[in-house]
N, C-alpha and C positions, 0 to 999 in steps of 0.2 A: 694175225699174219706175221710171217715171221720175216726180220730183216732179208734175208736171201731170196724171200718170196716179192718182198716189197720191188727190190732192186731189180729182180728179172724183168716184173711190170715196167720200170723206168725203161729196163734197156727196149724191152718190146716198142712201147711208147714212142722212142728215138727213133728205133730202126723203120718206125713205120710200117704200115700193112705187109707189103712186099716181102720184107724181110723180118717179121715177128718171130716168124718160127726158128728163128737162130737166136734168140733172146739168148737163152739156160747158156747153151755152149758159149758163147760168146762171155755173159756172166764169170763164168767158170772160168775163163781163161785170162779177162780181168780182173778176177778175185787172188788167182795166183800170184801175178805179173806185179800186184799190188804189194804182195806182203814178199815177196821176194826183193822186190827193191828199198824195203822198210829193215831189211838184217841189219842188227848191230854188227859193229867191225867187234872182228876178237882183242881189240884193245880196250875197247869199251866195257867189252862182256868179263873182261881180266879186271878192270878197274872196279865195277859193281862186287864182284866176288871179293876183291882186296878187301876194298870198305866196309863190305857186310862182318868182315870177320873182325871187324875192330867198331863199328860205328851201326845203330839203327837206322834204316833206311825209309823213308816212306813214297810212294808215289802219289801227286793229284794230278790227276787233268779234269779239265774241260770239253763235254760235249755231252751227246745222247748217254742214258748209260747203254742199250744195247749193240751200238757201233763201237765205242771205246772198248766194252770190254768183250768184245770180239777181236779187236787188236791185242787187246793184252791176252789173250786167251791162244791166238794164233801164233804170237809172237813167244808163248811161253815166259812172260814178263815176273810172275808169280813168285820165281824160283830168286830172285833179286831182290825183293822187299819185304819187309814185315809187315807191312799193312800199304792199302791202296783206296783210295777215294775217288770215285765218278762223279762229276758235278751234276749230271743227269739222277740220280740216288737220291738227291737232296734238292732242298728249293731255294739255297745260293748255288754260286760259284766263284770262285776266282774274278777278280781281286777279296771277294768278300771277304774278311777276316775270320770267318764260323767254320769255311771248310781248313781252313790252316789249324785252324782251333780244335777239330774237331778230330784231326790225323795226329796232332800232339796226345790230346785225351788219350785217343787208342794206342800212340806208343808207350804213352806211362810219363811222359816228359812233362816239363815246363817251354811255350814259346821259345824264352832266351834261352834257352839249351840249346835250341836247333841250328841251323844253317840250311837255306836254302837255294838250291842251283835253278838255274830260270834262264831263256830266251827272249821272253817277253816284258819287258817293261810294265807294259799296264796291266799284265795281269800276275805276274808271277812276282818279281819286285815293289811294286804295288801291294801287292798283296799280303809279301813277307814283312812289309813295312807297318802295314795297317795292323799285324796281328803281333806287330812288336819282338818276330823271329831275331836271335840274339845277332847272325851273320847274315847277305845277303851276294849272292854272288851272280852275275850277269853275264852270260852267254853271246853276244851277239850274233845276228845273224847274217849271214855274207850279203843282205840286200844293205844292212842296215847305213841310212843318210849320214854323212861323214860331221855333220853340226849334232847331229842325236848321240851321236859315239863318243863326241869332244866335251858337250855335254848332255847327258842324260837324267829325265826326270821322271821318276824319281832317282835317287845317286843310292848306285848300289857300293855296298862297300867294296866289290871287287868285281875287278873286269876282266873276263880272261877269256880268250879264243878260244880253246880247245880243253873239252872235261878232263884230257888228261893232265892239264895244270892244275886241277882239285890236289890233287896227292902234296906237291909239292904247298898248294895252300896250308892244309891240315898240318903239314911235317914243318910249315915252321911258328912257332909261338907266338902269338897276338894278346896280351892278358885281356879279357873282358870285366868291368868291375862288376855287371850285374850278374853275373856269375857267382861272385863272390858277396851279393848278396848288399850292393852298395848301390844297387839305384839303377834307373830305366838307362844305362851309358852304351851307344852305339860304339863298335871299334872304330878309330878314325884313320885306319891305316887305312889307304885306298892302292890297286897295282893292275896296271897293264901291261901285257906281253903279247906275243907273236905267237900264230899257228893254225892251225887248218881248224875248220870249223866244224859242231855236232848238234843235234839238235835236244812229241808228246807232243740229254735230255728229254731225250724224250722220258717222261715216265717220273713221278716223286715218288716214293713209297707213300703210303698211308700211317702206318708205324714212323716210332722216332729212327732217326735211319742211321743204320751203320755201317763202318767202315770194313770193307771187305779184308777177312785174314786172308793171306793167302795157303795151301794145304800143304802139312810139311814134309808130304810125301813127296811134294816134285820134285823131280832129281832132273829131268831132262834135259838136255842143250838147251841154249837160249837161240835168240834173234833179237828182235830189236825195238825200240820205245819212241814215242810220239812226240815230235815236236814241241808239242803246244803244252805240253806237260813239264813239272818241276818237282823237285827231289828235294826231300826236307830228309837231314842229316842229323841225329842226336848225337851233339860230342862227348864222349866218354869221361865218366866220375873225374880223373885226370886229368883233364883236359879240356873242361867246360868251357865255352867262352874262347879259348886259343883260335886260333884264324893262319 
């Protein structure tokens, strides 16, 4: 059965006898309504394209693989990363240190090469921590409790409201020593600022599983990516370790 077939059943279910027979239409108009309000802003969609042309991008989330990657598939997400991980694909997830692990593998890096952007504490920072990523950088989110923001655990090296502070992160220099090949050294620079805020299983494979390419044919407009999802950044030969 296939995910859209599934959901029709729930909406029928809901709507009860009376009103089954409007299940599909009603689906349909919730399926739109959904990913219409899921669009990245064109600052967001200008910021992925900047960094792709300077930085490897990877995407993980968290969930089913066949609802995730009907988001990323809807939203045309493909065209922004070099590779993308479903935790539904594989038998961790997030915080687990093997999916971080295993989106490195496929971009050709080491952990401490990377940097990653995350909203979630326990799973994304967390996670970046556990698998020894070189930066960690924290999103919060506009619910988040005012003792969790003041202090956060795990402590990620950087705290910034809005993705579009990434830029400004990268452009300015943080040495990292395990970069340079001198030991497991966290950066201990930590920065907070002001600004509007953004946000990313069913099924294991039976094979060793892998991480999906995405095809280099998309050229399409984008939209938009998932909350619960975090962006692992490979920093460039030059610039390994800076923050």
């Amino acid at each position: 059965m296939s995910i859209d077939d599934w959901r029709i059943l729930l909406w029928a279910k809901a709507l009860g006898e009376e009103y089954e027979e409007f299940a599909e239409e009603i689906y349909g108009k919730w399926k739109k309504l959904r990913y219409r309000n899921m669009i990245m802003s064109e600052e967001t969609v200008s910021l992925l394209r900047t960094l792709r042309k300077q930085y490897q991008l990877g995407l993980v989330t968290n969930g089913p693989s066949n609802s995730q990657w009907e988001k990323i598939k809807e939203l045309e997400l493909e065209q922004y990363f070099d590779c993308i991980a479903v935790s539904g694909d594989f038998t961790y997830e997030k915080p687990d240190p093997k999916i971080f692990q295993t989106i490195c593998a496929s971009l050709g890096v080491q952990p401490f090469e990377c940097l990653i952007v995350g909203d979630k504490l326990d799973t994304d920072i967390a996670g970046g921590c556990a698998a020894d990523l070189g930066i960690t950088v924290w999103i919060p989110l506009d619910d988040v409790e005012a003792e969790v923001l003041s202090h956060p655990n795990p402590q990620p090296d950087f705290i910034i409201k809005d993705i579009s502070e990434l830029l400004r992160l990268l452009g300015r220099p943080k040495k990292n020593e395990r970069a340079r090949g001198k030991g497991p050294v966290k950066p201990k620079v930590r920065t907070s600022s002001s600004g509007s805020n953004s946000g990313s299983g069913t099924g294991t494979n039976t094979s060793p599983p892998q991480v999906q390419l995405p095809s280099t044919s998309s050229t399409s407009q984008s939209t938009t990516t998932v909350s619960a999802s975090s962006t692992c950044t490979k920093l460039p030969a030059t610039e390994q370790g800076d923050s």
